[in-house]
N, C-alpha and C positions, 0 to 999 in steps of 0.2 A: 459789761456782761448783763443779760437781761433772765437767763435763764442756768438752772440747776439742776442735772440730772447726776442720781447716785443709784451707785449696784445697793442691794440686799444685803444678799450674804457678806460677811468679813469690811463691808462697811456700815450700814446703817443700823446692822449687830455687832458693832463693836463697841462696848463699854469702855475701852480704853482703860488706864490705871484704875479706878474709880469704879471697881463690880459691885457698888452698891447702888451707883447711880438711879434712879428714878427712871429717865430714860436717855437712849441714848443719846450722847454729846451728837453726831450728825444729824438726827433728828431734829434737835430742837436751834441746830445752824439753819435746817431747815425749813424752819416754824420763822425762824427771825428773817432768814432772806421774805418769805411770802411775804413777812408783814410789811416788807419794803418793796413789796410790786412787784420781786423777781419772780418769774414762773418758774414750779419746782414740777420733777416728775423724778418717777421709778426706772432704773431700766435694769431689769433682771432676766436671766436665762432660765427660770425659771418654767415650770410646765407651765401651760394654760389653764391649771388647775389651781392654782397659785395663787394666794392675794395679802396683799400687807395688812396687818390689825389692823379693823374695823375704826379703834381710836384715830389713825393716820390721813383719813380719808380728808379731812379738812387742813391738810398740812401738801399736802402735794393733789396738782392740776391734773395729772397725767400719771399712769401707771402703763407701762407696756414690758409685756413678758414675750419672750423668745418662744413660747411654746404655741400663745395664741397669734401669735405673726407668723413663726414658722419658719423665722431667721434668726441667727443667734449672734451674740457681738462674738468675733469682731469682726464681725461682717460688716460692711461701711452703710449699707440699706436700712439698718437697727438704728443706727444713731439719726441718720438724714427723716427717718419716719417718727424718729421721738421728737425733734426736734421741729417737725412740721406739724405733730399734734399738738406742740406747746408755741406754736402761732411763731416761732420764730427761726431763723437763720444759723445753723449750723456756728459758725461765728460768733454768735451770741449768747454758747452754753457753754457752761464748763463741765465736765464730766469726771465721775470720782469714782474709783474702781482700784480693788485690791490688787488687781492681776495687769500688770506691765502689759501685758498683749493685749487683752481691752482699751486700755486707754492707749495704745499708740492708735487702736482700729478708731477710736475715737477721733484722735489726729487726724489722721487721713482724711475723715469725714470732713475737717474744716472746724471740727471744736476743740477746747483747750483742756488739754488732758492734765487732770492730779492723780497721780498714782500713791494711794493712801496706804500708809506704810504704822504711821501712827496717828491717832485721834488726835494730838496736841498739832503735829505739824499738819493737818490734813484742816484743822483748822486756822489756823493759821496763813494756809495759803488763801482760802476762802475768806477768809476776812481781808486780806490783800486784791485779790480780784474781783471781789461784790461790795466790795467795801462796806462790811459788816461793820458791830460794834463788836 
């Protein structure tokens, strides 16, 4: 797997056990994939008005919202266009999303869906398929 793309909301906001945390646990899986080459992006359905903390900006390649494309997941065209802005092959992202209908639209797409349920195993899986630390 070459590539990382995560929802917003109810994932890369989710503090998991731990609401004291600094930030959050997908965050900074996402701070350590980059440091290992993997290309990271956003993908939220978010309005076009929409942008992740300023801080993030050197943590993820690619940011794409549903509202400035004008497709929303789980439309299979959201994932095949995030995944051609992050120079790579559908095949080659894993996608991470709260919502079971997202990540099956994902599927369809050709990328490997985690349906993130909790921060412990949502990590977990991610370190099994990016082979994290």
């Amino acid at each position: 797997m070459r590539g990382l793309v995560l929802d917003f909301g109810g994932v890369l906001t989710d503090l998991g056990d731990d609401r004291a945390a600094g930030s959050p646990p997908l965050l900074d899986a996402a701070k350590t994939a980059r440091g290992q080459g993997i290309r990271t992006a956003i993908l939220s359905n978010a309005d076009g008005l929409w942008a992740p903390p300023a801080a993030w900006g050197a943590v993820f390649d690619v940011v794409v919202t549903s509202g400035e494309l004008g497709i929303a997941k789980p439309d299979r065209r959201v994932y095949l266009h995030t995944a051609e802005r992050l120079g790579l092959e559908p095949g080659d992202c894993v996608f991470v999303d709260d919502l079971a209908v997202n990540v099956r639209g994902a599927a369809a797409a050709g990328m490997v869906g985690v349906h993130h349920r909790s921060v412990r195993d949502t990590l977990e899986e991610l370190r099994t398929l990016l082979d994290l630390p």
